[in-house]
Structures are given as C-alpha cells and as structure tokens.
C-alpha positions in Angstrom: -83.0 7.3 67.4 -84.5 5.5 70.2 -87.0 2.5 68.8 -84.6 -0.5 68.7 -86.6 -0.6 64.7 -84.1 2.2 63.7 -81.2 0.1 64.4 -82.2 -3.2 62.3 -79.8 -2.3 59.3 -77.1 -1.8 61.7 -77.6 -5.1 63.3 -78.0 -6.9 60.4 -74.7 -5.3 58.9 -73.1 -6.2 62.2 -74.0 -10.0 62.5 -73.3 -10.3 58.6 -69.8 -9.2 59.1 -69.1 -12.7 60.7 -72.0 -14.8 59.0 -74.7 -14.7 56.6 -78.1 -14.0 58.5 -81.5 -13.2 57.4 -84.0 -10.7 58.2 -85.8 -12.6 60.2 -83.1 -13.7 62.5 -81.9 -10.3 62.8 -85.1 -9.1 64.3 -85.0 -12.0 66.6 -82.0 -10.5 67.9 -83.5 -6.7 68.0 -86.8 -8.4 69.9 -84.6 -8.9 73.0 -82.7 -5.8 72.6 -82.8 -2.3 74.1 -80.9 1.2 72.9 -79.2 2.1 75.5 -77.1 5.8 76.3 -74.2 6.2 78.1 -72.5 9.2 79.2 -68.6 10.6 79.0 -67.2 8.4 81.8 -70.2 6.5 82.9 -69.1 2.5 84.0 -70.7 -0.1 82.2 -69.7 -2.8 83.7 -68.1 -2.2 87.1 -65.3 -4.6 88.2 -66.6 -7.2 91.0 -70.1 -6.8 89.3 -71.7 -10.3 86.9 -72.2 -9.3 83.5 -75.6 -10.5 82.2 -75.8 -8.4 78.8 -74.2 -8.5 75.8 -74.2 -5.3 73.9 -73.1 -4.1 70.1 -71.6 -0.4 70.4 -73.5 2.4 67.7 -71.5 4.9 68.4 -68.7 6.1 71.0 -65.9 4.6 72.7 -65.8 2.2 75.7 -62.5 1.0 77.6 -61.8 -2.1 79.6 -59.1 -1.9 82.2 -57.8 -4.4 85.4 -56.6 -3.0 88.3 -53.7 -4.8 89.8 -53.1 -5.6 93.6 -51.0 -2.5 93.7 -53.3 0.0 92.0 -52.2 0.1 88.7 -54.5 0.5 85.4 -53.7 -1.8 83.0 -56.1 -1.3 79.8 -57.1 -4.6 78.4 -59.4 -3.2 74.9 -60.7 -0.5 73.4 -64.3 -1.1 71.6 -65.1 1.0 68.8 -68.3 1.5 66.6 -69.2 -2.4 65.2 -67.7 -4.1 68.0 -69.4 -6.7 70.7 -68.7 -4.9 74.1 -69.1 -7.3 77.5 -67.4 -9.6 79.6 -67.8 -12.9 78.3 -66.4 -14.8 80.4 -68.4 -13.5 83.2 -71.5 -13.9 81.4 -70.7 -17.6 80.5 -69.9 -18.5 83.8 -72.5 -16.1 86.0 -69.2 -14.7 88.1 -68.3 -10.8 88.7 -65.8 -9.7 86.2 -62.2 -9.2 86.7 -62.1 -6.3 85.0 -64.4 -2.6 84.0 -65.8 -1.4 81.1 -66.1 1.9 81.1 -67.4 4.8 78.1 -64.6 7.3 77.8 -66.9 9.4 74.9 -70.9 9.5 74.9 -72.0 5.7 73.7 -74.8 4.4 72.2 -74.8 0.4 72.8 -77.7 -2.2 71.9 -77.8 -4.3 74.2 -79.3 -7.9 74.8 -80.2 -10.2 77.8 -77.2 -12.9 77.7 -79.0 -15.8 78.6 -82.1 -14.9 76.3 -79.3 -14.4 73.6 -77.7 -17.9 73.8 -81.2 -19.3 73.8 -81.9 -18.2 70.2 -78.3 -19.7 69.5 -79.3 -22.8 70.7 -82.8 -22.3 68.9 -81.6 -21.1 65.5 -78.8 -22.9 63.3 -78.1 -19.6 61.1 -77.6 -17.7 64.4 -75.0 -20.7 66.2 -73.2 -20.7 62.6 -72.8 -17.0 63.1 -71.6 -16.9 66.7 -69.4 -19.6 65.8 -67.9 -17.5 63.4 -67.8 -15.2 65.6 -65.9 -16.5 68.4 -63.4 -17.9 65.6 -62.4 -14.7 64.3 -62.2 -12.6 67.7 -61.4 -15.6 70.2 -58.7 -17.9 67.5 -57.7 -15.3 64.5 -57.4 -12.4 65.5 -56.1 -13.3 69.2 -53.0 -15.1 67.6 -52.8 -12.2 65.1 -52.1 -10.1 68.2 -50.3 -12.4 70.2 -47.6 -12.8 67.1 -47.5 -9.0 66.7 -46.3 -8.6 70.0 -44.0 -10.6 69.7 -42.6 -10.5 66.3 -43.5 -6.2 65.7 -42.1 -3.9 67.6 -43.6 -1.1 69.2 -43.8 1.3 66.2 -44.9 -1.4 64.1 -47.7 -2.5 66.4 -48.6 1.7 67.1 -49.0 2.2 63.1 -51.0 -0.6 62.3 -53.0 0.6 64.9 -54.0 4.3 64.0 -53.7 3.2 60.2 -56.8 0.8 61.4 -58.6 3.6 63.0 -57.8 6.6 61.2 -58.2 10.3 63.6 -58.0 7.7 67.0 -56.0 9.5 68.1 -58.2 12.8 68.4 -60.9 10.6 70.4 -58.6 8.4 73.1 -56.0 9.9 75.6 -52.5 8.2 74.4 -52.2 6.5 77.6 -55.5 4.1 76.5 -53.3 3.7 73.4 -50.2 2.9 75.5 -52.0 0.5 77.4 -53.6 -1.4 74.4 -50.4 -1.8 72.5 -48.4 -3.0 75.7 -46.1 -0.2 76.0 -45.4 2.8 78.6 -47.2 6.6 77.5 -43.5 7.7 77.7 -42.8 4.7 74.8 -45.7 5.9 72.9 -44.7 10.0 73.3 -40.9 8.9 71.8 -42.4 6.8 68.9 -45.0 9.9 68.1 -42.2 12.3 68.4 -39.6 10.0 66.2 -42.5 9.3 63.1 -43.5 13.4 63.0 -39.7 14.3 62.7 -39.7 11.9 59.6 -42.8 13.4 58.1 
C-alpha cells in the first residue's frame, strides 16, 4: 500500500481512539498526509535537527534516545503500531530537538505537515476536541500513570506490565531499549528475566 486512500480506516480508527471523528475530517487529515518507508536503522528525526512533521506509525518500531554530555544513550520512548511519533515540543516551538528518533525495524509512518496540521485544529471543532483529548491522555494521564509507577512499582512490576502490554516485545526490541524505557540498567533487566523464568 502506497496511496495514502488505503490507509483511511487506519486513520480514522487511530483518531477515534482518543475522540469521536467523522469521515470527512479523517480525510482532511489524509489530504495533508504522505506514506512514508523507513528502513532498519534509518534516523527519523536526527538530534539538533527542527521537527516540522507529525507522523502516525503503520507498522514497525521507532526509538527515541538523548545523548548526554558524556556520551551515554539514554532511551526516552519506544512507538509502536497506533502511536503519534515526533517531537512535539520542537514542532510547537520551531527549535532542533534534544533528542533522535530513530526506526530500529522496517516502519511504515503517515506523516503530516505540522503546521498544516494545527491549521485544521484551529479550523475544525471535532478535530481540536480530539487533539485535546489527545494531549490529555498522553501529556496528563498516562504521564502521571508512569511517573507514579516509577515510583511506587518496582522494577519487575514496571518490566511485566510492560511485555504483558505488548505481548512477543521482546522478540522485536534489544533488552537494552527495554532497560532504558523502564529506567533500569540491561544487567537489572537480565536478573529480573532470569529470576521470573526460574519461577515459571
């Protein structure tokens, strides 16, 4: 599939998994979008560089990841199939990004012009009630969801809610994206592994 047409029905289920919208804002959305193909460890967005797209992820798995003053990785997300990709706050405020996307497996993103994007926003009420809904659940929800689970689950916890979210992860990321993502070291991650297959 290559005519951004194939991908309405994903779009729409996309955008209605926050908010309610029609058909014929969807295809507002797919008129100022392109499919665009990524390969295994081709950059996205490169640190230092503005975003100006947003983009929805079809299929594949993309990374972001800071590098700190002394060289170290640290991986900040991991986008799966469904999920917005992009820097927002570069896009919002037209700076370079402080940190990389990058596609660890073959991708498949749609992906829209920012600005044209939060034109139709500002155009359409049914699309601003959706990216308001939007920004509450990824932004306010389920931010403080993860913010308390660090805190209040520890590191086993945090690792088995995560591969009981995405079943087989583990067969499609190296553990030390994992790591990185739950806020622990791979050697962490290798003795919780090791620990829940002895009890299995």
């Amino acid at each position: 599939m290559n005519d951004i047409e194939d991908y309405i029905p994903f779009i729409k289920k996309v955008l209605n998994t926050y908010s309610a919208v029609s058909d014929t804002n969807v295809s507002l959305i797919a008129s100022i979008s392109e499919i665009k193909h990524l390969k295994k460890g081709e950059m996205l967005l490169e640190i230092g560089k503005t975003s100006k797209q947003k983009h929805i992820l079809y299929k594949g798995v993309i990374v972001s990841y800071y590098i700190s003053d002394e060289g170290s990785l640290y991986h900040k997300n991991i986008f799966l199939k469904e999920n917005f990709v992009g820097s927002m706050v570069s896009a919002l405020i037209n700076e370079p990004s402080n940190f990389a996307l990058e596609a660890i497996e073959p991708c498949i993103l749609i992906s829209f012009d920012y600005k044209q994007y939060r034109q139709l926003i500002e155009e359409h009420t049914e699309l601003k009630d959706f990216y308001i809904a939007y920004l509450e659940k990824k932004w306010v929800l389920d931010k403080e969801k993860r913010e308390i689970n660090i805190v209040l689950k520890d590191a086993e916890e945090r690792y088995l809610d995560f591969i009981n979210a995405h079943p087989k992860i583990e067969e499609r990321i190296p553990l030390h994206y994992i790591a990185s993502n739950l806020g622990i070291t791979p050697t962490q991650l290798s003795r919780i592994r090791k620990k829940i297959k002895k009890h299995t």
